[in-house]
Backbone as XML, in Angstrom:
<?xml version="1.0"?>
<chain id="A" units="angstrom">
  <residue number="1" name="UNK">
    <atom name="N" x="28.390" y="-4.446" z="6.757"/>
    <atom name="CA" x="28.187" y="-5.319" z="5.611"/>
    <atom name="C" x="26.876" y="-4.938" z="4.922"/>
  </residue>
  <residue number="2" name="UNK">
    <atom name="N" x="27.098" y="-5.135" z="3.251"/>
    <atom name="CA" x="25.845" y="-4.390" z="2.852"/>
    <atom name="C" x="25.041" y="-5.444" z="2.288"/>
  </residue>
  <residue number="3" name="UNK">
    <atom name="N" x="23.667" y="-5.921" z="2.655"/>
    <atom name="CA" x="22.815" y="-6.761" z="2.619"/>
    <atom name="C" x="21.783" y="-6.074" z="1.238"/>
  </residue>
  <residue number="4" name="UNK">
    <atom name="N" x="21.518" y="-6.907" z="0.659"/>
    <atom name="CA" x="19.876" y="-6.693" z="-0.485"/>
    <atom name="C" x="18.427" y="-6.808" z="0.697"/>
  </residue>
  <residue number="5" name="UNK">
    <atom name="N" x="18.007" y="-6.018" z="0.486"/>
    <atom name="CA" x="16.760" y="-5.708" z="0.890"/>
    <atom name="C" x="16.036" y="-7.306" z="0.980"/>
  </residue>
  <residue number="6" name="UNK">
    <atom name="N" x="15.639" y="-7.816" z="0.267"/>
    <atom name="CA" x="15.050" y="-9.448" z="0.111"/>
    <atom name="C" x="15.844" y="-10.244" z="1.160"/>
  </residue>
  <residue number="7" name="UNK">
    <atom name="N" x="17.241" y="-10.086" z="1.758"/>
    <atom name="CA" x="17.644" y="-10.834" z="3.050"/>
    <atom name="C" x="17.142" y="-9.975" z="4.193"/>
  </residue>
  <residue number="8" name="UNK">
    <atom name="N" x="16.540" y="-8.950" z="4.102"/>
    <atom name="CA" x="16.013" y="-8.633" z="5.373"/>
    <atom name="C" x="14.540" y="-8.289" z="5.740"/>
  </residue>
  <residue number="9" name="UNK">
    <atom name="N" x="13.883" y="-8.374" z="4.782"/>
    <atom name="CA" x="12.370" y="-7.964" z="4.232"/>
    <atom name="C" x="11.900" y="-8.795" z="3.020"/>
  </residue>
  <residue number="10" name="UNK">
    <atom name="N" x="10.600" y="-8.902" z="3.568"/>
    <atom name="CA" x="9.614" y="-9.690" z="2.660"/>
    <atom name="C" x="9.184" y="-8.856" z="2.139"/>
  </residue>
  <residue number="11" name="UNK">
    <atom name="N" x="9.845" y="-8.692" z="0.171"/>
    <atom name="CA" x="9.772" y="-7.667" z="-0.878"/>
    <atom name="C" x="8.213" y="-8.276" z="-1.769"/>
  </residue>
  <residue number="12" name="UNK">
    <atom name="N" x="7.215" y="-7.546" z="-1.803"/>
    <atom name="CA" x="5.980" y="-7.762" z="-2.562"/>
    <atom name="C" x="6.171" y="-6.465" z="-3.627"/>
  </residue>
  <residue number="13" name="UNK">
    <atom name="N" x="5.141" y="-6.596" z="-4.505"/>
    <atom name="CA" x="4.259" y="-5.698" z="-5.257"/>
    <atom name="C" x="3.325" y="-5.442" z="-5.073"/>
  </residue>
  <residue number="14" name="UNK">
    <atom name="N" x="2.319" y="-4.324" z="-5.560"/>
    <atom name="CA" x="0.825" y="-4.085" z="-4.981"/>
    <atom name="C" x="0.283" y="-4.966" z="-6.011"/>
  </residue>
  <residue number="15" name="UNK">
    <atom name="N" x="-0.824" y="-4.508" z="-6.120"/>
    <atom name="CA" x="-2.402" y="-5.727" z="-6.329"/>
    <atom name="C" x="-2.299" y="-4.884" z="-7.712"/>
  </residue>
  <residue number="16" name="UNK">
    <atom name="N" x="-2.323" y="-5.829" z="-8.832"/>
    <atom name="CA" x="-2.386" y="-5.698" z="-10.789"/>
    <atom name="C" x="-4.209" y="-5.351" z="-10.243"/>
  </residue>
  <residue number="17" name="UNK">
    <atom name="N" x="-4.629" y="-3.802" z="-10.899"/>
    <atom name="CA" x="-6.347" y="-3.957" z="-11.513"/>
    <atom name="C" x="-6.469" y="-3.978" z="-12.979"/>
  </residue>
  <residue number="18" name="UNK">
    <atom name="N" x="-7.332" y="-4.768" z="-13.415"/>
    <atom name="CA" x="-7.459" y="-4.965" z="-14.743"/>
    <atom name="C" x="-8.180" y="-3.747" z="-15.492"/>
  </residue>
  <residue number="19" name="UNK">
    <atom name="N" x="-9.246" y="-2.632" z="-14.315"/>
    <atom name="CA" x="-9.990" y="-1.936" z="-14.677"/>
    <atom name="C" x="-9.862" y="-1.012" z="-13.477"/>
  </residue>
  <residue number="20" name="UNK">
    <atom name="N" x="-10.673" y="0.003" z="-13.698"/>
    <atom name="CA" x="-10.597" y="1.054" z="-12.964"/>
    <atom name="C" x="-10.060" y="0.699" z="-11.230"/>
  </residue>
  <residue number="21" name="UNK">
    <atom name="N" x="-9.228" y="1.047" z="-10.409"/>
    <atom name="CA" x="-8.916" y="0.601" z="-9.138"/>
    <atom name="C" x="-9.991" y="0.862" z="-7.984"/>
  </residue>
  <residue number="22" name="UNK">
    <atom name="N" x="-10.496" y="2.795" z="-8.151"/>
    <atom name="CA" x="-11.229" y="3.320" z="-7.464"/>
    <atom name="C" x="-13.020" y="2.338" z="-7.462"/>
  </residue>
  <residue number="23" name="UNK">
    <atom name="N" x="-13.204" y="2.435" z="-6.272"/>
    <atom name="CA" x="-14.919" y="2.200" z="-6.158"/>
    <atom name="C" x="-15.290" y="3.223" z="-5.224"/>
  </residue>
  <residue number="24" name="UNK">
    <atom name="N" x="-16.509" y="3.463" z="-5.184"/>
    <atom name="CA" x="-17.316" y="4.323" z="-4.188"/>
    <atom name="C" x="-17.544" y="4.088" z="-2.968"/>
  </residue>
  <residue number="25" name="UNK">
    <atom name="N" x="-17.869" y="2.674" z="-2.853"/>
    <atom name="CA" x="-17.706" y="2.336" z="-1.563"/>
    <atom name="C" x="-17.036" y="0.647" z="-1.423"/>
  </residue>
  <residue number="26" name="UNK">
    <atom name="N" x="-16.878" y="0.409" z="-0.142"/>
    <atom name="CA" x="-16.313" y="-1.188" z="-0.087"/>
    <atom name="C" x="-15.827" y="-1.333" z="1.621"/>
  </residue>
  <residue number="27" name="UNK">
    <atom name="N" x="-14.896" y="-2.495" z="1.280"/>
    <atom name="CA" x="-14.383" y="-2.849" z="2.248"/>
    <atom name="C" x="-13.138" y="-2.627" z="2.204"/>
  </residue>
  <residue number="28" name="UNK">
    <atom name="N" x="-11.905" y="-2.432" z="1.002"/>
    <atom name="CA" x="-10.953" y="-2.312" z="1.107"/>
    <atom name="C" x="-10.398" y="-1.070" z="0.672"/>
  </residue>
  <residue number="29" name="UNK">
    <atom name="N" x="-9.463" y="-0.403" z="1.695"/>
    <atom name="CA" x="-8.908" y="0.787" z="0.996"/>
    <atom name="C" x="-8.518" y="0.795" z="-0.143"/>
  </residue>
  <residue number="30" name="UNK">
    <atom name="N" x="-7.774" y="1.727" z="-0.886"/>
    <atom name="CA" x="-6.677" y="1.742" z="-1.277"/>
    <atom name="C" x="-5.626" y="2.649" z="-1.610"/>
  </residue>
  <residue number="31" name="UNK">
    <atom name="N" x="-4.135" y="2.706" z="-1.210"/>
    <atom name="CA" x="-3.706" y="3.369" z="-1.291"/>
    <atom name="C" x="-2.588" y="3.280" z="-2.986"/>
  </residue>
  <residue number="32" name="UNK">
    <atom name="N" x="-2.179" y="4.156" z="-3.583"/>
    <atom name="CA" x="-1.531" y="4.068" z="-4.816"/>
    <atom name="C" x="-0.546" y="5.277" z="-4.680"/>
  </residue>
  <residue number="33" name="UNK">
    <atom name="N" x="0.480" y="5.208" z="-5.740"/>
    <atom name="CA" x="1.359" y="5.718" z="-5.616"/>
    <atom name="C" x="1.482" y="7.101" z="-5.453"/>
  </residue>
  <residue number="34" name="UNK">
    <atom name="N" x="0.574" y="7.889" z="-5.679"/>
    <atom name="CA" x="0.369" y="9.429" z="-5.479"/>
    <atom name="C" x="0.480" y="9.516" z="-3.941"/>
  </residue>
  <residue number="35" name="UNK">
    <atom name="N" x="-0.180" y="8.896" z="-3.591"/>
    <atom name="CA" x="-0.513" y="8.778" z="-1.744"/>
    <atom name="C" x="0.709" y="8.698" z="-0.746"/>
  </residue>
  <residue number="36" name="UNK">
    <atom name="N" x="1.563" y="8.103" z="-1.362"/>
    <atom name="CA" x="3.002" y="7.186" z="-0.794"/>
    <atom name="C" x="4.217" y="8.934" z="-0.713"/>
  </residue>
  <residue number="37" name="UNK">
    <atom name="N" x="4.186" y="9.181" z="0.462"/>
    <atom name="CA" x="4.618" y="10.540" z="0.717"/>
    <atom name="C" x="5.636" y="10.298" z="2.181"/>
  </residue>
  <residue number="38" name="UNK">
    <atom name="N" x="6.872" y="11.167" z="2.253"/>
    <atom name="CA" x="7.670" y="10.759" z="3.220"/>
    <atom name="C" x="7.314" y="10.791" z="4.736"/>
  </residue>
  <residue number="39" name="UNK">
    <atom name="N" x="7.378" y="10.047" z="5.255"/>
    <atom name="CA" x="7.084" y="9.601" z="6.907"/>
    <atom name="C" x="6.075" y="8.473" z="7.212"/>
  </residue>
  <residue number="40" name="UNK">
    <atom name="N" x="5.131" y="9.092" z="7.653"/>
    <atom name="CA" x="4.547" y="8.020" z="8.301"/>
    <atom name="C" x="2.656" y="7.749" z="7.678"/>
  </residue>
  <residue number="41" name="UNK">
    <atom name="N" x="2.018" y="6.716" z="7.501"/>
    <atom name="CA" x="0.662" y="7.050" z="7.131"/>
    <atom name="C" x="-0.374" y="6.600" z="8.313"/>
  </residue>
  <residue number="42" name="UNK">
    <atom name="N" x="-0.968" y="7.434" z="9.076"/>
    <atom name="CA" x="-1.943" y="7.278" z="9.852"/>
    <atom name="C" x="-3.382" y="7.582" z="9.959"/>
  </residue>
  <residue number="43" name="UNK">
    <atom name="N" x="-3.936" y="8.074" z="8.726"/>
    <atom name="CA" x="-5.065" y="8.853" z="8.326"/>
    <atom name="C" x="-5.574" y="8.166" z="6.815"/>
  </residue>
  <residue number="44" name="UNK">
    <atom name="N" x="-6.319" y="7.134" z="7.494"/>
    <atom name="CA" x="-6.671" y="5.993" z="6.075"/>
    <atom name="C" x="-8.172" y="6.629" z="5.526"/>
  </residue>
  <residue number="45" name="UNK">
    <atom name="N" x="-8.790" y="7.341" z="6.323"/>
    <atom name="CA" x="-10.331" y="7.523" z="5.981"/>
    <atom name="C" x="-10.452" y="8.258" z="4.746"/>
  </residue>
  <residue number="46" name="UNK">
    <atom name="N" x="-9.177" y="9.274" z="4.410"/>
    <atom name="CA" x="-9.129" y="9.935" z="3.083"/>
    <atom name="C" x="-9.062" y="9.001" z="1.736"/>
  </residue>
  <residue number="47" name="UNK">
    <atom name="N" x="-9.009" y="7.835" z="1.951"/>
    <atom name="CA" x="-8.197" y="6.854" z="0.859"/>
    <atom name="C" x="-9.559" y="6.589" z="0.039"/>
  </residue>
  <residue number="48" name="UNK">
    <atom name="N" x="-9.013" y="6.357" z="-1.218"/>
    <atom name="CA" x="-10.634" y="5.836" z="-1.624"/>
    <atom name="C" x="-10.625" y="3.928" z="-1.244"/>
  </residue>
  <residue number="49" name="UNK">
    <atom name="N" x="-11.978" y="3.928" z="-1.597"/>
    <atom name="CA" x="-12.296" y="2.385" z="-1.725"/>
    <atom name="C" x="-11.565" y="1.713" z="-2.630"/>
  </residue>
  <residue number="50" name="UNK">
    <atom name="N" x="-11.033" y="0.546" z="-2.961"/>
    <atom name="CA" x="-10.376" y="-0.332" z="-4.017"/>
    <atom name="C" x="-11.794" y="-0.970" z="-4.361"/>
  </residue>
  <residue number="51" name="UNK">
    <atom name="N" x="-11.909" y="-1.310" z="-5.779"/>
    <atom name="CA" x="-12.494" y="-1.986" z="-6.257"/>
    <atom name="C" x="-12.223" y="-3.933" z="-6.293"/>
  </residue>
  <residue number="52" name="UNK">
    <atom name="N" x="-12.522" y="-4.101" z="-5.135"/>
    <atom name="CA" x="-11.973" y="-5.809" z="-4.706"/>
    <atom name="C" x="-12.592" y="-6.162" z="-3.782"/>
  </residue>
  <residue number="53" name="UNK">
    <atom name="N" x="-12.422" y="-7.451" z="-3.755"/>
    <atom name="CA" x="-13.496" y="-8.047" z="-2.889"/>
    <atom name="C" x="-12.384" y="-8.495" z="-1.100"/>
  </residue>
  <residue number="54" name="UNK">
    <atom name="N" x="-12.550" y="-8.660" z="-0.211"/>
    <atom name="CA" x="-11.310" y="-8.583" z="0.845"/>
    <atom name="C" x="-10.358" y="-10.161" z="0.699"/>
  </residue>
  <residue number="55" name="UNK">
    <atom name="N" x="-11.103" y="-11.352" z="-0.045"/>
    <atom name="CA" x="-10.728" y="-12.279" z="0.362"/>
    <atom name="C" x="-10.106" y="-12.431" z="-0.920"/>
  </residue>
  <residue number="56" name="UNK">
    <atom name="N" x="-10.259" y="-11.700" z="-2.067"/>
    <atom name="CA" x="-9.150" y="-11.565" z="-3.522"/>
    <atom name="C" x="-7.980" y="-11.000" z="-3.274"/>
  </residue>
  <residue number="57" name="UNK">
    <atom name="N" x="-7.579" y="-10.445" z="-2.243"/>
    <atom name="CA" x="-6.296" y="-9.584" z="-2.019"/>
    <atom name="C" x="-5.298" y="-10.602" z="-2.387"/>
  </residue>
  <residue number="58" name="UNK">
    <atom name="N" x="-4.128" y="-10.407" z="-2.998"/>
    <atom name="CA" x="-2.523" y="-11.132" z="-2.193"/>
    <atom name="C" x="-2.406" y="-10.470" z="-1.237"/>
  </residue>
  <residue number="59" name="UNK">
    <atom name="N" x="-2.116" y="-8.876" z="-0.877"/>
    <atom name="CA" x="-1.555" y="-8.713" z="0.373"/>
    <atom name="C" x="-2.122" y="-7.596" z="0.542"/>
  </residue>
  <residue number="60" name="UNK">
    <atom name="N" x="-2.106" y="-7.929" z="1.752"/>
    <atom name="CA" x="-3.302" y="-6.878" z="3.110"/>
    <atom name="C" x="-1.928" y="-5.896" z="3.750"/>
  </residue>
  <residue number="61" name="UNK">
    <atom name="N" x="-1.887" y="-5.017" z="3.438"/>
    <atom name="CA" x="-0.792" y="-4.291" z="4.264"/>
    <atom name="C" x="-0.991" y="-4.240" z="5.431"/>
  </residue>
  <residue number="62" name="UNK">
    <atom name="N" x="-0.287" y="-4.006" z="6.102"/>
    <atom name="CA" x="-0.158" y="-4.006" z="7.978"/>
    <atom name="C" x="0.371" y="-2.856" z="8.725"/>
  </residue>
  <residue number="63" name="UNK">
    <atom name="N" x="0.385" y="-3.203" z="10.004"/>
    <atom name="CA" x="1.354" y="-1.959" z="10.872"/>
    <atom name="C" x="2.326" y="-2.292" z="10.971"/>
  </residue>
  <residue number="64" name="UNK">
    <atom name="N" x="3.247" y="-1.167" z="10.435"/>
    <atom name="CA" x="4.662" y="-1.369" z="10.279"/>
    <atom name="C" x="5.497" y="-1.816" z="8.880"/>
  </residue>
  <residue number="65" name="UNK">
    <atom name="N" x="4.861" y="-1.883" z="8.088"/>
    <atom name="CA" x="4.840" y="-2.314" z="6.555"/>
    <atom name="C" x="5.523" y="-0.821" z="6.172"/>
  </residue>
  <residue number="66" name="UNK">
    <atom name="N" x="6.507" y="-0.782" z="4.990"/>
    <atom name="CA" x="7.313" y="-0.033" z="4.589"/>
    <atom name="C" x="7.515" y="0.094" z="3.600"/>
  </residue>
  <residue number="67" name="UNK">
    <atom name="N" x="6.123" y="1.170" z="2.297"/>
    <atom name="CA" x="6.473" y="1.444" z="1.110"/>
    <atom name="C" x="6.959" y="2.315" z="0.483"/>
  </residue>
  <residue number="68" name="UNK">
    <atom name="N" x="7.800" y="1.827" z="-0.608"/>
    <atom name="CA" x="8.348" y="1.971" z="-1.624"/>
    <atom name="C" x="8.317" y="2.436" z="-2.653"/>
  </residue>
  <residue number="69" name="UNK">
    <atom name="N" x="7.630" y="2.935" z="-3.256"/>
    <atom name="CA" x="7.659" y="3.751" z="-4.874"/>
    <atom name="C" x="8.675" y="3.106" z="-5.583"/>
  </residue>
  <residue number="70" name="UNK">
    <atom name="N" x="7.845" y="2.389" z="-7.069"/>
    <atom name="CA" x="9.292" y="2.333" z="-8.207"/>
    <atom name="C" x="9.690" y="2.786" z="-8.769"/>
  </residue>
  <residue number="71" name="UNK">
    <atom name="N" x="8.561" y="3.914" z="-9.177"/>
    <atom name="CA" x="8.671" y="4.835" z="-10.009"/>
    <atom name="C" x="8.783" y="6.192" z="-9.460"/>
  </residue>
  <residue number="72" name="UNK">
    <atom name="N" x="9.630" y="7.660" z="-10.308"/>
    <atom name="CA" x="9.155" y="8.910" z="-9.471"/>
    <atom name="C" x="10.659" y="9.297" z="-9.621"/>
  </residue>
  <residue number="73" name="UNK">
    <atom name="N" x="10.202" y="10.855" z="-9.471"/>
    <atom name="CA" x="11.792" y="11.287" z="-9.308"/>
    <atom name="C" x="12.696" y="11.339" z="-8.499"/>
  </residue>
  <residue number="74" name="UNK">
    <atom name="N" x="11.941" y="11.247" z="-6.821"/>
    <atom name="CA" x="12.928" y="11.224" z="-5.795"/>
    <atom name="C" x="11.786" y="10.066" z="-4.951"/>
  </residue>
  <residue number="75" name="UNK">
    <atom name="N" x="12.611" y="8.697" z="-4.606"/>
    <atom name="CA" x="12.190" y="7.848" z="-3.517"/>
    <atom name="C" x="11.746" y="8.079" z="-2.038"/>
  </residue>
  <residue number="76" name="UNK">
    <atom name="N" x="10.591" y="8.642" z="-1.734"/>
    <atom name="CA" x="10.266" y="8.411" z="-0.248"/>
    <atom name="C" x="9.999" y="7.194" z="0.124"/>
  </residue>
  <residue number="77" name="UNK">
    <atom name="N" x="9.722" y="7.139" z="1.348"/>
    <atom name="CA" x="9.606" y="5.999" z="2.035"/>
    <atom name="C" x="8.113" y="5.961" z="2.717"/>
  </residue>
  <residue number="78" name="UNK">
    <atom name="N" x="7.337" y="5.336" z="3.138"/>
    <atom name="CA" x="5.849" y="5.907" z="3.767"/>
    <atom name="C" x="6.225" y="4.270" z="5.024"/>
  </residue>
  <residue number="79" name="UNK">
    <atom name="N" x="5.894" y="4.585" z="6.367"/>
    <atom name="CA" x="5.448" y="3.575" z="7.213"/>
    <atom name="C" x="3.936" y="3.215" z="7.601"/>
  </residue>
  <residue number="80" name="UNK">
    <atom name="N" x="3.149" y="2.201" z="7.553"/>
    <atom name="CA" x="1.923" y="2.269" z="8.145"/>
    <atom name="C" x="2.104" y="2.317" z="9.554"/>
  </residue>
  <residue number="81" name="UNK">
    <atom name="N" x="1.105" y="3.078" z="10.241"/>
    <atom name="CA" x="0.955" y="3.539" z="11.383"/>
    <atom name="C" x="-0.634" y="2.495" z="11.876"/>
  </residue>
  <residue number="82" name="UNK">
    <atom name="N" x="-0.534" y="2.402" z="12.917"/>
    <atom name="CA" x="-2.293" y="2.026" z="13.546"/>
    <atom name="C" x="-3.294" y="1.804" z="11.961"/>
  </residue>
  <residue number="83" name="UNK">
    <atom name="N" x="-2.765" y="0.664" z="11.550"/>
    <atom name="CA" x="-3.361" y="0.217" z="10.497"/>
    <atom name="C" x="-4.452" y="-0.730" z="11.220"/>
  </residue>
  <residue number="84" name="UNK">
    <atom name="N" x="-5.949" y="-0.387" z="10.986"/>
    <atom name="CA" x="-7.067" y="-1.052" z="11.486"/>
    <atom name="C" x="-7.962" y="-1.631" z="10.532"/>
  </residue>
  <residue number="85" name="UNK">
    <atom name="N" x="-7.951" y="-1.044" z="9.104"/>
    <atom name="CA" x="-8.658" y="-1.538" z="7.951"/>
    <atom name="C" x="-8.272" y="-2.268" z="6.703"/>
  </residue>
  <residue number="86" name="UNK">
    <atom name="N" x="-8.611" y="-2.881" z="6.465"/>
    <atom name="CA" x="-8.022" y="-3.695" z="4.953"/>
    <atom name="C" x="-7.477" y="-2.700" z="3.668"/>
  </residue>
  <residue number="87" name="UNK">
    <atom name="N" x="-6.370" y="-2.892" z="3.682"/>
    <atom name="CA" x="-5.571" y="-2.126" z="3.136"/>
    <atom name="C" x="-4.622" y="-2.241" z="1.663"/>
  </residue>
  <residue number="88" name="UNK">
    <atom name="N" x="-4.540" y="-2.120" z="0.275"/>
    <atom name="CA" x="-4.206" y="-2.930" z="-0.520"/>
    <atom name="C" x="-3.330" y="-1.394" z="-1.174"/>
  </residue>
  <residue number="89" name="UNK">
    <atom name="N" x="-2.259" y="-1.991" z="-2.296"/>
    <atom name="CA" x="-1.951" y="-0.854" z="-3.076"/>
    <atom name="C" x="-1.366" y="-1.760" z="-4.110"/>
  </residue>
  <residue number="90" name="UNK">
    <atom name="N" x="-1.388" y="-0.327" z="-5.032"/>
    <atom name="CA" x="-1.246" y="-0.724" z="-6.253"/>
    <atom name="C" x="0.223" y="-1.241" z="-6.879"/>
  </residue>
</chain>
């Protein structure tokens, strides 16, 4: 039986920036759609900083979280792996 994604997963969007996303330094990653590549993501230290404060987030990605691309010519899939840091996308 073929189910919609929303009966089996809690479907979000990443975090709207009004202005530039990147910062130099911070507390929260961030990852964006260039980044979002097929398999698995376990190597967060390359990511830049998000420009946000940790307690402005809607959503903190996690381990085991499963993104999506909306846009693009062919859909991969990316899993978080040993997610240890505050983590946001676009």
């Amino acid at each position: 039986m073929i189910k919609l994604l929303s009966e089996v997963a809690e479907v979000t969007g990443g975090h709207t920036f009004r202005t530039k996303a990147e910062a130099a330094s911070g507390h929260v990653r961030l990852l964006q759609i260039k980044d979002i590549q097929e398999g698995i993501l376990t190597d967060f230290s390359a990511l830049p900083f998000a420009d946000i404060q940790p307690e402005k987030l809607k959503i903190n990605l996690q381990t085991n979280d499963i993104l999506l691309p909306l846009r693009g010519e062919r859909i991969p899939a990316m899993m978080i792996v040993n997610q240890q840091s505050t983590l946001v996308t676009t």
